[in-house]
N, C-alpha and C positions, 0 to 999 in steps of 0.2 A: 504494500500500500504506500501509496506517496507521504512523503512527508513535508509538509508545507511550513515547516519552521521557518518561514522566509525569513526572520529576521536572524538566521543564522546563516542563511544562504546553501542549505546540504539537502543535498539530493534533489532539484530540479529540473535535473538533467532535458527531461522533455517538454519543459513549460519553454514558451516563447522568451526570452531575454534581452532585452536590450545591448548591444555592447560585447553580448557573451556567446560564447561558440556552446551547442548542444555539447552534453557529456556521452560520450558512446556508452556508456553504461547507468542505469539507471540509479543506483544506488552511488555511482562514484559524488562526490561532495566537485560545486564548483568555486575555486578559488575565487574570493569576493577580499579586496581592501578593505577597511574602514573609510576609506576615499574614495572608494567605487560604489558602497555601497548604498549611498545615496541616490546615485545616479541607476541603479540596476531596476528594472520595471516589467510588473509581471504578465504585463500584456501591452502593447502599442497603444490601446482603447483606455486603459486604465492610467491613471495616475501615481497609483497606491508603490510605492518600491517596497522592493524587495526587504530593504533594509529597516523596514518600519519598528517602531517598537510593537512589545503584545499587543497594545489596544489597537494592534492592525488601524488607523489611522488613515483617509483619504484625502487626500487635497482636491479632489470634485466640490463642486459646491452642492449638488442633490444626491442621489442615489447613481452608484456606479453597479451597474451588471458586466459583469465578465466574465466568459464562457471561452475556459482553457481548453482546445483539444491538441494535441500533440500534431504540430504540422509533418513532424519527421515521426512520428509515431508507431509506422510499422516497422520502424529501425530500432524503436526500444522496445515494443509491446508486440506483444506475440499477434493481436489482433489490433487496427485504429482505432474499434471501439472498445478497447477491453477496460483501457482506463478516461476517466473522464473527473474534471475536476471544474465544480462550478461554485463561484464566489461571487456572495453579495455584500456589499458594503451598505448603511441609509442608516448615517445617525447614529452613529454606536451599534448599531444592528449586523449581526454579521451572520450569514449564511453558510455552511459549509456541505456541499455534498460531494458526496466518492463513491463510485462504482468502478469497481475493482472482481472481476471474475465473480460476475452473479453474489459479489458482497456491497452492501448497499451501509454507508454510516453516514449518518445528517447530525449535523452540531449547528445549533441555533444558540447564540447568545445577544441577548439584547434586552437591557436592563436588568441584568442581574441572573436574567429566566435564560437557563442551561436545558437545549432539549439534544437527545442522542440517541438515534435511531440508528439500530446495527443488523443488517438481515447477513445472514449467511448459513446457507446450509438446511435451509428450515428454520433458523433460530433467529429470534426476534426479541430484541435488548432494547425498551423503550427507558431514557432516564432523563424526567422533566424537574428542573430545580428552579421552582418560581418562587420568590417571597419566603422564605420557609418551608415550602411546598414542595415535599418530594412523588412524586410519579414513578414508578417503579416495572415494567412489564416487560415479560420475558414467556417465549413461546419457544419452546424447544422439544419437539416429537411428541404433539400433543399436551404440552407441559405448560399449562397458561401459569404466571404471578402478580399478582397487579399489588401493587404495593403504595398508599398515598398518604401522607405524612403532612398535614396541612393544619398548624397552628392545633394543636394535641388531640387531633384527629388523623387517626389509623383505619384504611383500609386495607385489607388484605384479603384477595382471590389466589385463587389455585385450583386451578383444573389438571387431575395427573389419572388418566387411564377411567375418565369416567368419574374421576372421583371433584366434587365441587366442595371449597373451603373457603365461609365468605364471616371475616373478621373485620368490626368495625368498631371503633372504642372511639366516643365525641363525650369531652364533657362528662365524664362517668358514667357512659351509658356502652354498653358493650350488647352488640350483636351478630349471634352465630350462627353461623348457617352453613352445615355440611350435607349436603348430598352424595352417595358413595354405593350404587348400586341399590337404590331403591330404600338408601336408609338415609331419613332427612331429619336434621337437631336441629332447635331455634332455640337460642336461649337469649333473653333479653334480662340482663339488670339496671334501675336505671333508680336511683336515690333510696334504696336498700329495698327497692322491691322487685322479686324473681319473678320470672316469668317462663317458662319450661315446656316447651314442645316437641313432642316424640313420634313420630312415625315409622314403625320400623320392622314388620313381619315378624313378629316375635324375638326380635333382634334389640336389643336394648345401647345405647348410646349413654354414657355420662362423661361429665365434663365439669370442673372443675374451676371453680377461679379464686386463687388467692388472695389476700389485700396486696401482696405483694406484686399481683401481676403474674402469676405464674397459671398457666394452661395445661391442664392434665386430660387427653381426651383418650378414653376405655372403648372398644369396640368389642363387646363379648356377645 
């Protein structure tokens, strides 16, 4: 996968460069001054160099789209479309997406709010950080997690082989919800009063909750 540390200048090898000769090798690093690297520029249409600090930084005055494909391409990449690297800049807003051999990773940062989408393989890594706000999902061979974290609010799903695990805690209120072959638990607590629901073919579900937080869940 590329690695777009522009402001270190390594491994650019097949992005367009100002000034600089393609690297035959994709992973080779290309020698950038401190003197040059002001001037180094990651697309003719862009303004942004190379050498920007983290906050990746545009001297545009609106929003800059810029859509890298490798003109020498099939001299580094096995296919011209195998790698693709597309970059938005608008206001501290910054776009990242990569595809890379049927691997898909999106980084979204703008105003603090961290998104990162990672497909490969089947597997699917969603991780949203807004405000305190964590978003959490992951799909791997049937294997769902959703995980959300928003001001002392927990949700958590999990889907693994038919099996559903749906945990929410808001405000001392916890709700539970397992489906797993036709065995379904709801358990709601909410200012010391239980609430408990079983459905389960002669199959009995308990479940536990400490003051500590702690979850004990029995399938007999």
């Amino acid at each position: 996968m590329l690695d777009i540390s522009c402001w270190h200048a390594k491994r650019i090898g097949h992005i367009s460069v100002e000034g600089l000769q393609h690297s035959r090798q994709p992973n080779d690093a290309i020698p950038v001054t401190p003197l040059q690297r002001h001037r180094v520029r990651c697309h003719p249409r862009c303004r942004w160099t190379v050498g920007a600090p983290p906050t990746l930084g545009c001297t545009t005055q609106r929003t800059v789209f810029a859509s890298f494909v490798a003109t020498a391409s099939g001299a580094h990449t096995r296919s011209p479309q195998s790698r693709r690297l597309l970059l938005t800049f608008a206001q501290h807003r910054e776009l990242l997406l990569v595809i890379a051999q049927h691997r898909v990773l999106l980084l979204v940062i703008a105003q603090h709010r961290v998104l990162l989408l990672v497909i490969a393989q089947h597997r699917v890594l969603l991780l949203a950080i807004a405000q305190h706000r964590v978003l959490l999902l992951v799909i791997a061979q049937h294997r769902v997690l959703l995980l959300v974290i928003a001001q002392h609010r927990v949700l958590l799903l999990a889907i693994a082989q038919h099996r559903v695990l749906l945990l929410v805690i808001a405000q001392h209120r916890v709700l539970l919800l397992v489906i797993a072959q036709h065995r379904v638990l709801l358990l709601v607590i909410a200012q010391n009063r239980q609430l408990r629901l079983m459905f389960a073919q002669h199959r009995q579900l308990l479940l536990l909750l400490a003051q500590n937080r702690e979850l004990l869940l029995v399938m007999a």
